[in-house]
C-alpha positions in Angstrom: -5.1 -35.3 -25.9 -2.2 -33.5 -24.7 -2.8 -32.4 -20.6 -2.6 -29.5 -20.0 0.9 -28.6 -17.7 1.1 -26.4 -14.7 4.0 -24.0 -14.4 5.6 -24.2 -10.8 4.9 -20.5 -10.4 1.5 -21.4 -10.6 1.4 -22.8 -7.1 0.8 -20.2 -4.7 4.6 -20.0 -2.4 4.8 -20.5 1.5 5.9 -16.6 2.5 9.0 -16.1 2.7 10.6 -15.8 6.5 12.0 -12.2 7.6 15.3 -11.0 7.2 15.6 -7.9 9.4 15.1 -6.0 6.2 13.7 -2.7 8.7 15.2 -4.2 12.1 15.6 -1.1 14.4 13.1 1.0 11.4 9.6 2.8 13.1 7.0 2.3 10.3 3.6 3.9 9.9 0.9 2.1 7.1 -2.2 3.5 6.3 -5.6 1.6 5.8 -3.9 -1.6 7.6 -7.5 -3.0 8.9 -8.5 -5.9 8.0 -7.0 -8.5 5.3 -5.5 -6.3 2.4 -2.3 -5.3 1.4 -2.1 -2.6 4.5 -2.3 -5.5 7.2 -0.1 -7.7 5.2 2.7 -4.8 4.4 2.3 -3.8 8.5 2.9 -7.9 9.4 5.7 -7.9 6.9 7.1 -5.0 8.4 7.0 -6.7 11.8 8.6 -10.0 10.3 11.1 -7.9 9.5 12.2 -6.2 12.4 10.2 -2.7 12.3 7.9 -1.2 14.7 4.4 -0.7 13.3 1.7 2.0 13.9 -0.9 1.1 11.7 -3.9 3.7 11.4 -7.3 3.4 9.5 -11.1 5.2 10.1 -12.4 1.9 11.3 -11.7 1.8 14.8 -13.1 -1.7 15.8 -11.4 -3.4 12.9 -8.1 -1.1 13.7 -8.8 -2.9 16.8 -9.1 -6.2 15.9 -6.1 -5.6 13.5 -3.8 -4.7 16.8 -4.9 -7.1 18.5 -4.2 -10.3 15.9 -0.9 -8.4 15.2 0.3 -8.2 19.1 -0.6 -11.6 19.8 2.1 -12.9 17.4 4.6 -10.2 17.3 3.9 -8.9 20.9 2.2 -5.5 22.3 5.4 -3.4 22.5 5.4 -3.5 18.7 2.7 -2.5 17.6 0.5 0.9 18.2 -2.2 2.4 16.2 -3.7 5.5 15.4 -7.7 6.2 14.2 -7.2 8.7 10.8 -9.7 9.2 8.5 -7.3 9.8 5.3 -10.1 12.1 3.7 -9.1 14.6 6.7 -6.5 17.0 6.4 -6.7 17.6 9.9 -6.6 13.6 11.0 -3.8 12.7 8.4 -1.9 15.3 10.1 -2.3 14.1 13.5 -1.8 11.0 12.2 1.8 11.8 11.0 2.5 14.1 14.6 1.0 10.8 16.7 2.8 8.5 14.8 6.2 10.0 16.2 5.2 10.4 19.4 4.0 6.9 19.8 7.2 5.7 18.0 9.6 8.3 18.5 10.4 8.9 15.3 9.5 7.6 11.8 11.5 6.5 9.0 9.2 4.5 6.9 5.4 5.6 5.9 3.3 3.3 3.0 0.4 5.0 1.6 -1.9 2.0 1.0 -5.4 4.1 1.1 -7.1 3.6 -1.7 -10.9 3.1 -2.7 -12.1 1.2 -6.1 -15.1 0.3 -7.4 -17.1 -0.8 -11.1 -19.1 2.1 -12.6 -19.2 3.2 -16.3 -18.5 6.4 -16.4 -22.2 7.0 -18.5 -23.4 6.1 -14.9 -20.6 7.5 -13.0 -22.2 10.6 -10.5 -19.9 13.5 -9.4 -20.2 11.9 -6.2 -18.6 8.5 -6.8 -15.7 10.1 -8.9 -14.9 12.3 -6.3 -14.7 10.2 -3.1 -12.0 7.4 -5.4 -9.7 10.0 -5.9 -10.4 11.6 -2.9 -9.3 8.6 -1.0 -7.2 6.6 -3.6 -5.0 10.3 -4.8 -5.6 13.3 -2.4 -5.3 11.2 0.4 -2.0 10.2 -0.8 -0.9 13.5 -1.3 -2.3 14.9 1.5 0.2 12.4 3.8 2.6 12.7 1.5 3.0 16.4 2.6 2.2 16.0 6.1 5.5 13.2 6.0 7.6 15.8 3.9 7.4 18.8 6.8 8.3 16.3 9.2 11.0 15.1 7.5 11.9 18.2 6.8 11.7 19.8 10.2 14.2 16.3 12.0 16.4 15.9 9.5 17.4 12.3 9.7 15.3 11.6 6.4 12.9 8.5 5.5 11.1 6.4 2.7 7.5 6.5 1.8 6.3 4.1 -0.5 2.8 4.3 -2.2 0.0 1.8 -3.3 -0.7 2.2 -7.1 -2.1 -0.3 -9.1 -1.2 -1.6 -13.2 -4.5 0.3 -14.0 -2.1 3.6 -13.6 -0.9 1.9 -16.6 -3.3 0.0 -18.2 -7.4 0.4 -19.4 -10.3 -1.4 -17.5 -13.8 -1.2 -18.3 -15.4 0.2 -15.7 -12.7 1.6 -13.8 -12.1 5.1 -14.8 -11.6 6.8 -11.9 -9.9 4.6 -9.5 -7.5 4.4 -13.3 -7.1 7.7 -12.9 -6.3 8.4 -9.5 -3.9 5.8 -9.2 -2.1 7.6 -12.3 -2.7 10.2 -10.8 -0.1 7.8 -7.5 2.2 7.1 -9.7 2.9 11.0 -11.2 3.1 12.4 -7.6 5.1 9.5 -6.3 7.9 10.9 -9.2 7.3 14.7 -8.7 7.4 14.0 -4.7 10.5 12.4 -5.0 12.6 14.7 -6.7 11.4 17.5 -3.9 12.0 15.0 -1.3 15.8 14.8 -2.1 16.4 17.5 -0.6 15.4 16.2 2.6 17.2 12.9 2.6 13.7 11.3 1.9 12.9 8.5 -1.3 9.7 8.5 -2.3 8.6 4.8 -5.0 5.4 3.1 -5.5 4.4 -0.5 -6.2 2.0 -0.7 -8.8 0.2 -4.8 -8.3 -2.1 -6.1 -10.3 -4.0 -8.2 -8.9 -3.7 -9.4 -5.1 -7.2 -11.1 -4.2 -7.9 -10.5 -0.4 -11.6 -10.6 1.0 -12.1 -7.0 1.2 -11.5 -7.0 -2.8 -14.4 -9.2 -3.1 -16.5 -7.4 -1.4 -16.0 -4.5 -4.5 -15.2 -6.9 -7.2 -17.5 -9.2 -8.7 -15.9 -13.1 -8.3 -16.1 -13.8 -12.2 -14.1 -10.0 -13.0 -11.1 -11.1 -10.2 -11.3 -15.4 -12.0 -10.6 -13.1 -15.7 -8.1 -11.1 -14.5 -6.4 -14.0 -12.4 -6.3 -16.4 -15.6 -4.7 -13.3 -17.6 -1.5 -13.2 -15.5 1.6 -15.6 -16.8 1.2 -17.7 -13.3 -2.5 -18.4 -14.0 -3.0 -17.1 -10.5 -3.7 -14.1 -8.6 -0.6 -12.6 -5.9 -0.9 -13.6 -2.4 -1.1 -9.9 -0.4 2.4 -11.0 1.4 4.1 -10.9 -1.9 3.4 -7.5 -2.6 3.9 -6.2 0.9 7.7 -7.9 0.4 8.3 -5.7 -2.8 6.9 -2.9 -0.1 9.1 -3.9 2.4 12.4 -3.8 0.2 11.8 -0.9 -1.4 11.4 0.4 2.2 14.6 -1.4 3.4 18.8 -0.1 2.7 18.7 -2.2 -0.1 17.5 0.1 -2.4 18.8 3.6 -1.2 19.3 4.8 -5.3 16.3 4.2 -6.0 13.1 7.2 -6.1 10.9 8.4 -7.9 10.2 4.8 -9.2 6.8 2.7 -9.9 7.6 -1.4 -9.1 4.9 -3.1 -11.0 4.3 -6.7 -9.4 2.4 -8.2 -12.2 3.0 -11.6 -13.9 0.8 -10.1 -16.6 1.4 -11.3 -20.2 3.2 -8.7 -22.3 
């Protein structure tokens, strides 16, 4: 019986150390509570050399967040803002707060999103609504908040959006977090051409599957073990791998580059 062999991507990596990818960079991420991809992509930042403000509608886990994040990187570093993303009114006062606290900004990551599993035979007006609400609008609606500032200091900036594969690819279950992370993915092009104008590059990532404890919480254990085993390293991404893709397409490294979706997938073609 021939065993079965383990490819050496398989094995989940120790993360990587920083490089002062943002050293000197002020960098704002949205829904960074907790244990997902928003706290990872604001520690990430930190590693490398940013200022952080991270902002989400939780205010004791924003807390919590602020705290774990100035006990290793130290208080100066780190400030946060309460925004409810569904607001208008709190996204922009997230975006005005943000550069006061900072001074300035040069990086924002859009990482609010909201999921869920409901057919859409079952699917209320309700439940459709709030995903792209949060996961879409949201997006847009700091997208343009960033875009007047920009606009109005002229020293220009990145923003970089959370999408997801499913932009890409169908899900049972999953039509309208699908479609409002498509629906990412076609403003993070159509942004970024309008953003040229005001020195400003606009990409997405687009993972598939980063498991975190907040995704189990919305995913059922056997749905996250299928979708892990479909990937070409057997094995879901650890939440600091995506938030390095973030933090180099929010780096000098890639200053060509807008208007483009990054998937970070393993998947099988």
């Amino acid at each position: 019986m021939t065993a079965t062999v383990k490819s050496p991507l398989s094995v989940v990596p120790e993360e990587i150390e920083g490089h002062n990818l943002l050293k000197g960079k002020k960098v704002v991420v949205t829904a960074a509570a907790g244990t997902g991809i928003g706290f990872a992509t604001a520690r990430r930042a930190l590693l490398e050399g940013a200022d952080v403000l991270v902002s989400d509608f939780h205010e004791r886990r924003l807390g919590e967040t602020v705290d774990k994040l100035s006990g290793e990187f130290g208080g100066p570093r780190v400030e946060s803002f309460v925004c409810d993303v569904s607001s208008t009114k709190q996204v922009d006062a997230l975006i005005a707060g943000a550069a006061e606290k900072l001074g300035r900004i040069d990086v924002l990551v859009n990482n609010a999103g909201l999921g869920g599993e409901t057919p859409i035979v079952d699917m209320t007006d309700e439940q459709w609504d709030r995903v792209v609400d949060i996961t879409l609008t949201s997006t847009f609606r700091a997208t343009r908040a960033a875009l007047r500032y920009f606009k109005s200091v002229e020293h220009g900036g990145v923003l970089v959006n959370n999408a997801s594969v499913l932009g890409w690819r169908a899900q049972h279950s999953q039509s309208h977090y699908a479609a409002a992370k498509a629906g990412v993915m076609a403003l993070t092009r159509c942004s970024a051409i309008e953003a040229a104008e005001y020195g400003v590059r606009i990409n997405a990532v687009a993972p598939s599957i980063a498991r975190h404890p907040f995704l189990a919480k919305v995913t059922s254990d056997e749905l996250l073990d299928t979708l892990a085993s479909r990937e070409a390293y057997g094995r879901a991404a650890e939440v600091w791998e995506v938030a390095a893709t973030i933090a180099m397409l929010a780096s000098d490294y890639t200053t060509y580059l807008t208007g483009e979706i990054v998937s970070i997938s393993s998947q099988r073609a």
